[in-house]
C-alpha positions as CSV (number, residue, x, y, z in Angstrom):
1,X,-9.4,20.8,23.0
2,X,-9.5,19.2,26.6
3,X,-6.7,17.0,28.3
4,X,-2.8,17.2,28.6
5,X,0.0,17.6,25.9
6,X,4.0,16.8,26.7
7,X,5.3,20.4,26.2
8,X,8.9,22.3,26.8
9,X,9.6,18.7,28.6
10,X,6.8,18.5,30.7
11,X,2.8,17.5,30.5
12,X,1.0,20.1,31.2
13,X,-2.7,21.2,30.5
14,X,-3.4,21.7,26.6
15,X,-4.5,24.7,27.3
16,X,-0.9,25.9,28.4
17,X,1.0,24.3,25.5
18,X,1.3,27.6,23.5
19,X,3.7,29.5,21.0
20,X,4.4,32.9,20.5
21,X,3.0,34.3,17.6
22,X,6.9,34.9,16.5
23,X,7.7,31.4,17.0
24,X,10.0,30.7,13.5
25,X,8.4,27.6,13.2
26,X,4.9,29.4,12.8
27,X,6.6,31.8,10.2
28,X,8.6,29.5,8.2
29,X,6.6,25.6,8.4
30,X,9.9,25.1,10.3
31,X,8.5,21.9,12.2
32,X,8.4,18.3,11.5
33,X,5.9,15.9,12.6
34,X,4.1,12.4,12.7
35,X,0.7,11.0,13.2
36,X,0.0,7.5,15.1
37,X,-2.8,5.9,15.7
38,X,-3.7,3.9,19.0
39,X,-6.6,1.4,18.4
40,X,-9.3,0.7,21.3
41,X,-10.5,-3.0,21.4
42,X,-13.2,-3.0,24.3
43,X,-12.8,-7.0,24.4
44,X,-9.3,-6.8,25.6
45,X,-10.1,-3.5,27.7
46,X,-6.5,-2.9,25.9
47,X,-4.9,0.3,23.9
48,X,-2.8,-0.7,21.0
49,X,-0.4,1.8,19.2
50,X,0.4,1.1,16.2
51,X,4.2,1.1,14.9
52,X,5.1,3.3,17.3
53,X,8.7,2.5,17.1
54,X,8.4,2.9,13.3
55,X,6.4,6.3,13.3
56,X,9.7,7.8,15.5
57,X,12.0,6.3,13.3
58,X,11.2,8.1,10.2
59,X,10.7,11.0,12.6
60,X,14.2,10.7,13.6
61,X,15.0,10.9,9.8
62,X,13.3,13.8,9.8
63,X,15.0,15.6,12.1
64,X,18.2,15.2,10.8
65,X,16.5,16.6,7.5
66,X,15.9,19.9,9.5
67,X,18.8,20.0,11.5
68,X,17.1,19.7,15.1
69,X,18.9,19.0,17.8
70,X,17.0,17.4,20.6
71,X,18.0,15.4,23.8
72,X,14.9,12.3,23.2
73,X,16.3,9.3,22.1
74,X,13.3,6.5,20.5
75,X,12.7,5.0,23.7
76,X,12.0,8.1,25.4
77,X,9.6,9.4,22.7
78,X,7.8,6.3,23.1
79,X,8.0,6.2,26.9
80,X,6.7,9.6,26.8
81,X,3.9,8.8,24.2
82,X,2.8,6.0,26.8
83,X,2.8,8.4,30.1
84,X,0.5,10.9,28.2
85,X,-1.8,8.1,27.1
86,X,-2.5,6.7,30.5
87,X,-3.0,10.2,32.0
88,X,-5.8,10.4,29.5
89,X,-7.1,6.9,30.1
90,X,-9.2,6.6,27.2
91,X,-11.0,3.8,25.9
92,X,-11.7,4.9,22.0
93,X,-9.3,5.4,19.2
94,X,-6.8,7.9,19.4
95,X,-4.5,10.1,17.3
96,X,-1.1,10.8,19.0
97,X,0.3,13.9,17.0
98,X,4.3,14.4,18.1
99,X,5.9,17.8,16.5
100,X,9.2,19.3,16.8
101,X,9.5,23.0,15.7
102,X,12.4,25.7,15.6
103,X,11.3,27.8,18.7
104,X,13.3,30.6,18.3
105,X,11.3,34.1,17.8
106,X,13.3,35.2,14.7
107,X,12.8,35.8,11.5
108,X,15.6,34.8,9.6
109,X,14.9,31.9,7.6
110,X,17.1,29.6,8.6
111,X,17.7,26.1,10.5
112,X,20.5,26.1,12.7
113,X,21.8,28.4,15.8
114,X,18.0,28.4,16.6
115,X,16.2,26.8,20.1
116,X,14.7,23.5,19.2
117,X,11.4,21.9,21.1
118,X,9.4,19.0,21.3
119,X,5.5,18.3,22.1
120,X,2.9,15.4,21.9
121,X,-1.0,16.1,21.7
122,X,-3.8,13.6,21.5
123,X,-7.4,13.6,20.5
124,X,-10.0,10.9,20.3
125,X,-10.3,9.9,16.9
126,X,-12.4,7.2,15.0
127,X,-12.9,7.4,11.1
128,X,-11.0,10.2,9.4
129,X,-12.8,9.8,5.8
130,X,-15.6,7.0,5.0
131,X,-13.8,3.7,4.9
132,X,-16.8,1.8,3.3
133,X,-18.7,3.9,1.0
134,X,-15.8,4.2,-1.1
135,X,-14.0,7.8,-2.2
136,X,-13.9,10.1,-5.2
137,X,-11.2,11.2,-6.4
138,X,-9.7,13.6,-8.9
139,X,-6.1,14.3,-10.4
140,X,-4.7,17.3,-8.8
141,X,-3.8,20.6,-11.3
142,X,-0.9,21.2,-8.6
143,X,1.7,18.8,-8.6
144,X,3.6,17.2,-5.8
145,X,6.0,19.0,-4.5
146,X,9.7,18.1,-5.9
147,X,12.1,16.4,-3.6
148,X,14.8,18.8,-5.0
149,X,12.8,21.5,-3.8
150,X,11.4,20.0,-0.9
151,X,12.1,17.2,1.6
152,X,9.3,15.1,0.4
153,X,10.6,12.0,2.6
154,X,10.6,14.0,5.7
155,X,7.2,15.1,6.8
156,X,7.9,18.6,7.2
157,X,5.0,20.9,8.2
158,X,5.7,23.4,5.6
159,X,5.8,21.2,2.9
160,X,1.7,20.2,3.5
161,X,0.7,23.7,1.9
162,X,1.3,21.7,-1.5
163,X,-1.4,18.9,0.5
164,X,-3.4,21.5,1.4
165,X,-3.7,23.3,-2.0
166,X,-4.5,20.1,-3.6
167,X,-7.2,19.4,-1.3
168,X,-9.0,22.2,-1.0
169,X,-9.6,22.5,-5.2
170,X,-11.0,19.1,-4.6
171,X,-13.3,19.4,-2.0
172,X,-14.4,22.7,-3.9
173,X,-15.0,20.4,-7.1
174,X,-17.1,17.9,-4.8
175,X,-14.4,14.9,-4.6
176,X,-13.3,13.4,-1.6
177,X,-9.5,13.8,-2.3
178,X,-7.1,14.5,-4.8
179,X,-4.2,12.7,-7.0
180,X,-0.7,14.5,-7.0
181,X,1.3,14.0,-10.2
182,X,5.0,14.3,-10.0
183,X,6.8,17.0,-12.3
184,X,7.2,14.4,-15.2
185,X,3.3,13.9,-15.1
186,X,3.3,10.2,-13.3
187,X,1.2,9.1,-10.4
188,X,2.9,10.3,-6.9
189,X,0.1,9.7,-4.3
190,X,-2.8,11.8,-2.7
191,X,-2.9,14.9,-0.9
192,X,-1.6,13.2,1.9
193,X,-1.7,9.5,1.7
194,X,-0.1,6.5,-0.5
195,X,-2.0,4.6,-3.5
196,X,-2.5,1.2,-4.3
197,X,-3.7,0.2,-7.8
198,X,-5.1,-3.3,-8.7
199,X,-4.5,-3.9,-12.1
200,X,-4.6,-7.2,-14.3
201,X,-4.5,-9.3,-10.8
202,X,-1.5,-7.2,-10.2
203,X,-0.8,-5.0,-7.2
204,X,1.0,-1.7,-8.1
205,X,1.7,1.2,-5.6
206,X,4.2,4.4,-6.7
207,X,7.9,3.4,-6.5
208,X,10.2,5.8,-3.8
209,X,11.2,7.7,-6.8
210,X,7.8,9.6,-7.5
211,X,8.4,11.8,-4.6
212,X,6.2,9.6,-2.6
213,X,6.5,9.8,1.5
214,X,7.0,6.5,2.5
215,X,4.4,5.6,4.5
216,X,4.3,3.8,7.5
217,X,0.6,2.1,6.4
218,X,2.1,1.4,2.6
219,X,4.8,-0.8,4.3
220,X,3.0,-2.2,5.9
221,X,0.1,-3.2,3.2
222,X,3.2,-4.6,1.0
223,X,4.0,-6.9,4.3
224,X,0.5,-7.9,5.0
225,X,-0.8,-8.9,0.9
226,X,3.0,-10.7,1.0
227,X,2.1,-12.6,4.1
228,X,-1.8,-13.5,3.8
229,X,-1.9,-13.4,-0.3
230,X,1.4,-14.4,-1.5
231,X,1.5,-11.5,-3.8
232,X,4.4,-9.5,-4.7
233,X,3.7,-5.4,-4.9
234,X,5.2,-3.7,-7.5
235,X,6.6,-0.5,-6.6
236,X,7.1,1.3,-10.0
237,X,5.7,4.3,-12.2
238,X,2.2,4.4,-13.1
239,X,0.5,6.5,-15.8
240,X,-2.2,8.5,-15.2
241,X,-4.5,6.6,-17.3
242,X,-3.6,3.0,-15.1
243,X,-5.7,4.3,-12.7
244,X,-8.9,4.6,-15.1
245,X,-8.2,1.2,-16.1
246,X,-7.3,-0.6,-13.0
247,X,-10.4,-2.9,-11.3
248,X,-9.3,-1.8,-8.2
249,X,-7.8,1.2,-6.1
250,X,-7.5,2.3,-2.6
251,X,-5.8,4.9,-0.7
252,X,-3.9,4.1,2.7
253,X,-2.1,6.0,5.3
254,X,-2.6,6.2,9.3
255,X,-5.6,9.0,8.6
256,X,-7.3,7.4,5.8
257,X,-6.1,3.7,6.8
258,X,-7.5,1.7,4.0
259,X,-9.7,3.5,2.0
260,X,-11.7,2.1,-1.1
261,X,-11.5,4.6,-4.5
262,X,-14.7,4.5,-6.5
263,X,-14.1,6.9,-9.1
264,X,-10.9,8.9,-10.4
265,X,-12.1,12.2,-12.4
266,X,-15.4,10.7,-12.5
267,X,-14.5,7.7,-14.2
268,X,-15.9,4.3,-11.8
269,X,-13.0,2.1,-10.9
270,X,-14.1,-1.5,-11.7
271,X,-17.6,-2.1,-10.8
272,X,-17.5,1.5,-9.2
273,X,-17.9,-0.1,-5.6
274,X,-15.6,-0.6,-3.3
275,X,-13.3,-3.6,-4.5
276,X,-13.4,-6.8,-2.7
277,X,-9.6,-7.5,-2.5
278,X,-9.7,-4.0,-1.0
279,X,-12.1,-4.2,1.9
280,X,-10.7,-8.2,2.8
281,X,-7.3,-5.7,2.7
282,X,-9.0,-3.3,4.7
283,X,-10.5,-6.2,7.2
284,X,-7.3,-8.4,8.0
285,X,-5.2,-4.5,8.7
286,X,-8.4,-3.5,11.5
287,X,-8.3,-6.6,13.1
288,X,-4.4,-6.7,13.0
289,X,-4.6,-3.3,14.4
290,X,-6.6,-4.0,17.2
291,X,-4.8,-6.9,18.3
292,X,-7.4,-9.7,16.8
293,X,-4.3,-11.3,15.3
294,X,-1.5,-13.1,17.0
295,X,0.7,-13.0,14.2
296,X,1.4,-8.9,13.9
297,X,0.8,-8.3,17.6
298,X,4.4,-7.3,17.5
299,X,3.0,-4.3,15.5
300,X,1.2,-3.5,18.3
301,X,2.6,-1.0,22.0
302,X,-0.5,-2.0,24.6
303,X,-1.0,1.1,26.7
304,X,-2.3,-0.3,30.0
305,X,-0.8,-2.8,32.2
């Protein structure tokens, strides 16, 4: 990777932002992290970041999760975030990746008494999975990771084995992603993104309670169908077998963004094409992302003055 990072309090070049291999965090998954996305829109020559202030909120939560204590307040993470943006000057998407880690080179599992840091990278980044083709999925055989055995609100690096485990069976299987259960069976969300279910007219995404993280993007959805289709989402269990009956289902996150599901354990969802209410979803988030719309620019941090 080419450019600059913000690292031990300072940008330097990427290629100096290095850890011991000793480094607890490296040992243990002691870190915690977020990803953000910063849309290009060529027309306004403008860099939008999206929920910025939102991301480091919930990254705030999950430092207290971890015990880190760090001397950046909001403002200065997104100050920061800026600064390391313009030094890059792009003009394409970007994924801004923050971390905090326990720097300490020990190996006593542990969270306190240790040194804490802070860094920022960014890459160039447009499409993580195909947005239009539509994605298939299968239900995981490992199950989500239990929040009383694992902060599953907090986006602790450690905890993303579990994602990883689930993912890799899946690609090995031929799907595009995989379906975490909970413990008691019911629908949590994918190997590292939220669900959405279209059911009977009826919007349904996993309640807080299935060991869901909250996600930044599944907030926002439930604001955006609100505001542009007067429909309430319901935030409650769902089965399993919903899914193989719903006429509709995407996935959504800041990596996948909205992303069509065409098939769940190779059963076609609806028609087996991407849904319409899904890409029209998909189509009104983009545009608000890239500051086509007025009325969510306040979603939006412009990078260049």
């Amino acid at each position: 990777m080419e450019g600059y990072a913000f690292f031990e309090g300072r940008v330097v070049p990427i290629a100096e932002a290095k850890v011991s291999i000793a480094t607890h965090a490296l040992q243990y998954g002691t870190a915690c992290f977020e990803g953000i996305r910063a849309y290009w829109n060529p027309n306004h020559e403008q860099l939008y970041v999206l929920k910025m202030r939102e991301h480091y909120q919930r990254m705030m939560h999950s430092w207290n999760v971890m015990r880190f204590n760090l001397p950046y307040s909001i403002e200065d993470l997104e100050r920061i975030t800026i600064e390391l943006l313009r030094k890059h000057n792009y003009r394409q998407d970007v994924y801004i990746r923050p971390i905090a880690y326990k720097a300490s080179l020990t190996v006593k599992p542990r969270l306190t008494g240790l040194k804490d840091e802070f860094a920022i990278y960014t890459f160039g980044m447009g499409n993580y999975v195909d947005i239009e083709s539509g994605l298939r999925v299968c239900t995981s055989s490992w199950r989500r990771a239990n929040s009383n055995a694992m902060p599953v609100r907090a986006k602790v690096t450690g905890g993303y084995v579990n994602s990883a485990l689930a993912t890799e069976d899946a690609l090995a299987s031929g799907f595009d992603e995989a379906i975490m259960l909970t413990h008691d069976g019911y629908v949590s969300e994918g190997s590292s993104c939220n669900l959405f279910i279209l059911r009977n007219g009826k919007l349904a995404t996993p309640a807080p309670s299935e060991d869901i993280l909250e996600g930044i993007t599944r907030n926002t959805l439930i604001q955006l169908v609100r505001d542009e289709f007067g429909m309430t989402v319901e935030e409650r269990r769902i089965d399993r077998t919903e899914l193989y009956a719903s006429e509709e289902m995407f996935l959504c996150g800041t990596g996948v963004q909205v992303s069509p599901v065409i098939s769940v354990d190779h059963r076609p969802i609806g028609s087996g094409r991407p849904g319409p209410f899904t890409m029209k979803l998909q189509a009104l988030y983009l545009a608000a992302c890239r500051g086509e719309n007025d009325k969510y620019r306040h979603w939006l941090t412009p990078v260049y003055e």
